[in-house]
C-alpha positions as CSV (number, residue, x, y, z in Angstrom):
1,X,0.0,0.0,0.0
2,X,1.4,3.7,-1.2
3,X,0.2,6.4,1.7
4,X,0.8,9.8,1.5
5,X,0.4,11.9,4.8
6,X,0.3,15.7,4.4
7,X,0.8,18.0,7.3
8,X,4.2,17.3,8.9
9,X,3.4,19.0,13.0
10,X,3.5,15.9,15.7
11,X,0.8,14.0,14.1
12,X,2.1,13.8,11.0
13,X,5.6,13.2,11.7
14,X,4.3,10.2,14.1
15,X,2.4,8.7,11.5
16,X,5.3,8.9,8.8
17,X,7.8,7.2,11.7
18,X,5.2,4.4,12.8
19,X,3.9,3.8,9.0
20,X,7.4,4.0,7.0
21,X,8.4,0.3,7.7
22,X,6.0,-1.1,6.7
23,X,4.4,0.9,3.7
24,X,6.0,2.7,1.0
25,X,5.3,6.3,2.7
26,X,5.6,10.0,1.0
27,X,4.8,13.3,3.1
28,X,4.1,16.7,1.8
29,X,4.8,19.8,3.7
30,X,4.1,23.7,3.3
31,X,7.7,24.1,5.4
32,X,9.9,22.0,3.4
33,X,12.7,22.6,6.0
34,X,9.9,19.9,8.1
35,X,10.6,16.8,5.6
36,X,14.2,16.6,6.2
37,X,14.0,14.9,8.9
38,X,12.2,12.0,7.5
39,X,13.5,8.3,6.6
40,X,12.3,5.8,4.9
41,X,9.8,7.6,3.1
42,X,9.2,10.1,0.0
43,X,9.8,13.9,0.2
44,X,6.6,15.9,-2.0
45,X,7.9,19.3,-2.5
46,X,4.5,19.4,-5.5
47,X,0.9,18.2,-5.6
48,X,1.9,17.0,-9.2
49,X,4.3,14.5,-7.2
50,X,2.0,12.9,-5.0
51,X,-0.4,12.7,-8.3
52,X,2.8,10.6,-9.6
53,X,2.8,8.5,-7.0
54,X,-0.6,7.2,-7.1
55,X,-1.3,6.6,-3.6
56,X,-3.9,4.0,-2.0
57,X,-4.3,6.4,0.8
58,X,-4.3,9.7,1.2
59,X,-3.9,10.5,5.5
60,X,-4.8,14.6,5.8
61,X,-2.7,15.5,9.0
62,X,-2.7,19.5,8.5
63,X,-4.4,21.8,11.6
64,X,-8.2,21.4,12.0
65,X,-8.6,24.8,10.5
66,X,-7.3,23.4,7.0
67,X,-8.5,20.2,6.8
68,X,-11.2,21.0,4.3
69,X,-9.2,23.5,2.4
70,X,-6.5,21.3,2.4
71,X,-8.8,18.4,0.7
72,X,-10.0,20.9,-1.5
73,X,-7.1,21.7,-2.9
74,X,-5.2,18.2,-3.3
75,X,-8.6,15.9,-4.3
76,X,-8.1,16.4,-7.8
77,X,-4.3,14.9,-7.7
78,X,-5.5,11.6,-6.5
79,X,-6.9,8.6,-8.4
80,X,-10.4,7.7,-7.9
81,X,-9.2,4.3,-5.9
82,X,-7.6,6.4,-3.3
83,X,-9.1,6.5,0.2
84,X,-9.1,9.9,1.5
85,X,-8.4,10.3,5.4
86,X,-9.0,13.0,8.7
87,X,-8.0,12.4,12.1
88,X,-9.6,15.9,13.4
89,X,-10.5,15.9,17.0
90,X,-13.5,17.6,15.6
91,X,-15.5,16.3,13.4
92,X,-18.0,19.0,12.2
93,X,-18.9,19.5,8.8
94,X,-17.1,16.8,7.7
95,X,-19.8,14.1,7.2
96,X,-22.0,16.6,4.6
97,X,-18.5,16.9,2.9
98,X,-17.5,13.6,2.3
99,X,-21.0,12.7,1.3
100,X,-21.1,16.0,-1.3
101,X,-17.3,14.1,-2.2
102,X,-18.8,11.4,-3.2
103,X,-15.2,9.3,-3.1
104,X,-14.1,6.5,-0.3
105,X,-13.1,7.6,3.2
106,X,-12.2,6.8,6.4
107,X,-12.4,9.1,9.2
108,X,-10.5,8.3,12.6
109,X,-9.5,10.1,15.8
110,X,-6.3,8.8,17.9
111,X,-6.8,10.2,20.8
112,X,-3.7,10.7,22.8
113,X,-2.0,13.5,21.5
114,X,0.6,15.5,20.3
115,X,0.2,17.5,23.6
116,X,-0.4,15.0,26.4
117,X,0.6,11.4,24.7
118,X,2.9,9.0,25.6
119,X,3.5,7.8,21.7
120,X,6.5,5.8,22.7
121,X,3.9,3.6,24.6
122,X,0.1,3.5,23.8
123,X,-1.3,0.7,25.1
124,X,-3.3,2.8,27.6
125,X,-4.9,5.5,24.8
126,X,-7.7,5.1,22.6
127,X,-8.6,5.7,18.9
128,X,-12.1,6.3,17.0
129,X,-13.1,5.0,13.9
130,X,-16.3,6.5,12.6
131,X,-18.4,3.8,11.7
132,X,-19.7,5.7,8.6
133,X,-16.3,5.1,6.6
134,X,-15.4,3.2,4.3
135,X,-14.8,-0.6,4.9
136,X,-11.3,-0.9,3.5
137,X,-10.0,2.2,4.9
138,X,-11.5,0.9,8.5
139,X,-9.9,-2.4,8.4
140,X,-6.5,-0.6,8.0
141,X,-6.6,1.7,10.8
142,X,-8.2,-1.0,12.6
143,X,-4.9,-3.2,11.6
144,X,-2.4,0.2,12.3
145,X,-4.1,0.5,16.0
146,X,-4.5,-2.6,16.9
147,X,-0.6,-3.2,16.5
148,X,0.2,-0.4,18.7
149,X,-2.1,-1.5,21.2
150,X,-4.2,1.2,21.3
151,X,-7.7,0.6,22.1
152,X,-10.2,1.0,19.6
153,X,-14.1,2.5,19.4
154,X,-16.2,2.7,17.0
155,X,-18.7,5.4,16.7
156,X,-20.6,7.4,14.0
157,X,-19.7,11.0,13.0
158,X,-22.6,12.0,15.8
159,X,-21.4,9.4,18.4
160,X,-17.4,10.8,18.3
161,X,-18.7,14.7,18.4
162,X,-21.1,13.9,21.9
163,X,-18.1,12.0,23.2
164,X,-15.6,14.4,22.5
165,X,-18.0,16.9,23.8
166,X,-17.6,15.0,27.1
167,X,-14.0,13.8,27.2
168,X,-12.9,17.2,26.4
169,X,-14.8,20.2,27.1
170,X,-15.1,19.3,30.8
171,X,-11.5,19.0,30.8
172,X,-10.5,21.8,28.5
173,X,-13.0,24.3,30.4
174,X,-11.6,22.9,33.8
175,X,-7.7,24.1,32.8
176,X,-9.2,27.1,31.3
177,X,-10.7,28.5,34.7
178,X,-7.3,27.2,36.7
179,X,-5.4,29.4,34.3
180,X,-7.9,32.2,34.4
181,X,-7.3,32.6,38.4
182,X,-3.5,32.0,38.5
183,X,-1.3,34.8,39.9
184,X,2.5,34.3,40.3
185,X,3.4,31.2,43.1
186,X,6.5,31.5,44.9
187,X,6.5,27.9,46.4
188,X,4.0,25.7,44.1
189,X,3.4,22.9,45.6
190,X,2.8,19.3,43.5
191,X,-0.4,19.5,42.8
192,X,-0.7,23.1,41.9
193,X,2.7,22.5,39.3
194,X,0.7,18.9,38.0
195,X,-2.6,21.7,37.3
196,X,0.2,24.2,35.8
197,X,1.1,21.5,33.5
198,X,-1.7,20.3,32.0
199,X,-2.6,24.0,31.4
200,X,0.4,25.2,29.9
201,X,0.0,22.1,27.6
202,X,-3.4,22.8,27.0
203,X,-2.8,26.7,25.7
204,X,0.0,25.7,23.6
205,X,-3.1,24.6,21.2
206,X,-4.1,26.6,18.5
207,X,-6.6,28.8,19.3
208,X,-8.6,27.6,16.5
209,X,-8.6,23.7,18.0
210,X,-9.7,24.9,21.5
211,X,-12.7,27.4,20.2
212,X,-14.2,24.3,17.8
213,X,-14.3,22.1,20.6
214,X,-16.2,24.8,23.0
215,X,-18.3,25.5,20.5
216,X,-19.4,22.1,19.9
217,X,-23.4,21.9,20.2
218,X,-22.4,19.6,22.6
219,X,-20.1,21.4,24.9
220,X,-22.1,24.0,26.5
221,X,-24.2,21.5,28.3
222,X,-21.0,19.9,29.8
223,X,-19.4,23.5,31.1
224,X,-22.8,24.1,32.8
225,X,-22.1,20.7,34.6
226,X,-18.7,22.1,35.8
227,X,-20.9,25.4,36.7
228,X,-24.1,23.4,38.8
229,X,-21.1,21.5,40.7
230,X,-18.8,24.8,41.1
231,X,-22.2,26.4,42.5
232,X,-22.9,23.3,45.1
233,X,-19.4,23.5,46.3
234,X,-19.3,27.2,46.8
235,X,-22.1,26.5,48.8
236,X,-20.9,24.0,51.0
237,X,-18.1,26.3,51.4
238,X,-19.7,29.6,52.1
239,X,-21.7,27.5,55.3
240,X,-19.0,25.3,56.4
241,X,-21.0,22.3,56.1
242,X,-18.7,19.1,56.5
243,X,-21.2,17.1,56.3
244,X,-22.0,17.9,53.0
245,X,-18.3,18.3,52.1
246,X,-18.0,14.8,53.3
247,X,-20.8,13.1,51.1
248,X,-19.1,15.1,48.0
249,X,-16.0,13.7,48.4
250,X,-17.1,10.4,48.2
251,X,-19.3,10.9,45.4
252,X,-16.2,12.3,43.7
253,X,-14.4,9.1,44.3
254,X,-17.4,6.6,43.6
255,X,-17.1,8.8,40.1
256,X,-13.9,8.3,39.6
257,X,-13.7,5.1,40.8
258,X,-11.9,5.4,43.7
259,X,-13.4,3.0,47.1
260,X,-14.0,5.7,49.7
């Protein structure tokens, strides 16, 4: 199988290393100065190369902002057998387009990164196949994850944009607030520098990335979860009820899994 992968940031560049071996493999980058790096695999500095090499499957790894555009622009350089493949975080729009496409696809999200993944070992991170694609291009992302040991879901395009709603919304709006009430720390302690972390992770997104996901339809119904809960606590505070405080913390461990 002949894949190209365009888009040469973190996602890219792990797909290139982990697919290289075992595929023939090309990448195409806007910075050329990106594809030096790269063994085993094909340099595109031109559309009209990747046309030349005819590939099976086309893996669109560009920012979320320019994964349509990006589509747009290269579609007509492939052959009709190509599949055509996203692996947004964010998946809106994207159904109506591929069905307006009218060619083969596969849509997938791996789950477990660039910012926060361990991509040296996955076996504890997850990756979505939306059930609408194609049956080809499923099977060989099923294959790919599976030999990384990355867990695998399947859900439809409606399915992965409620659950991402969920897994990260809640999150995201969580590290937004800690960051919104920060003032300088002399002597962090370990859990204040573990929040720090994740935050200054999180903000090293595009700003793009982080405004699709908390606009979502299904995001504002999570924040106003983190709200109702944010209320009930500043209540329990405000009347120094330990009672209370006591049932929530064991609620928050019987959520989490935790035995109180």
């Amino acid at each position: 199988m002949r894949i190209a992968i365009i888009g040469a940031g973190n996602m890219g560049s792990w797909l290139v290393e982990s697919l290289c071996l075992d595929y023939e493999v090309g990448v195409f980058d806007m910075d050329r100065s990106k594809l030096k790096y790269f063994f085993n695999s094909r340099k595109f500095l031109y559309y009209e190369e990747i046309m030349d090499f005819t590939p099976d499957l086309l893996i669109n790894a560009v920012s979320l902002d320019q994964t349509l555009p990006l589509f747009e622009e290269i579609v007509s350089y492939l052959p009709e057998k190509c599949i055509i493949s996203d692996i947004t975080s964010v998946k809106s729009g994207l159904a109506d387009y591929y069905k307006k496409l009218g060619r083969r696809y596969v849509s997938t999200h791996p789950m477990f990164g660039p910012t926060f993944g361990n991509v040296k070992d996955l076996s504890n991170e997850n990756a979505i196949i939306i059930s609408e694609s194609d049956e080809e291009g499923k099977e060989f992302f099923r294959e790919f994850y599976s030999s990384l040991k990355i867990k695998i879901h399947d859900y439809s395009f409606q399915e992965h944009d409620e659950t991402i709603a969920y897994s990260l919304s809640i999150p995201f709006s969580s590290s937004m607030v800690f960051a919104a009430c920060m003032k300088e720390q002399e002597a962090p302690g370990t859990t204040f520098k573990k929040h720090y972390s994740i935050a200054e992770g999180l903000l090293s997104e595009d700003d793009y990335l982080l405004s699709e996901i908390l606009l979502s339809p299904y995001s504002l119904n999570q924040v106003e979860r983190i709200s109702e809960q944010m209320e009930a606590l500043k209540e329990m505070i405000k009347s120094r009820d330990k009672e209370k405080l006591t049932a929530f913390f064991a609620m928050l461990r019987s959520n989490i899994g935790l035995k109180s």
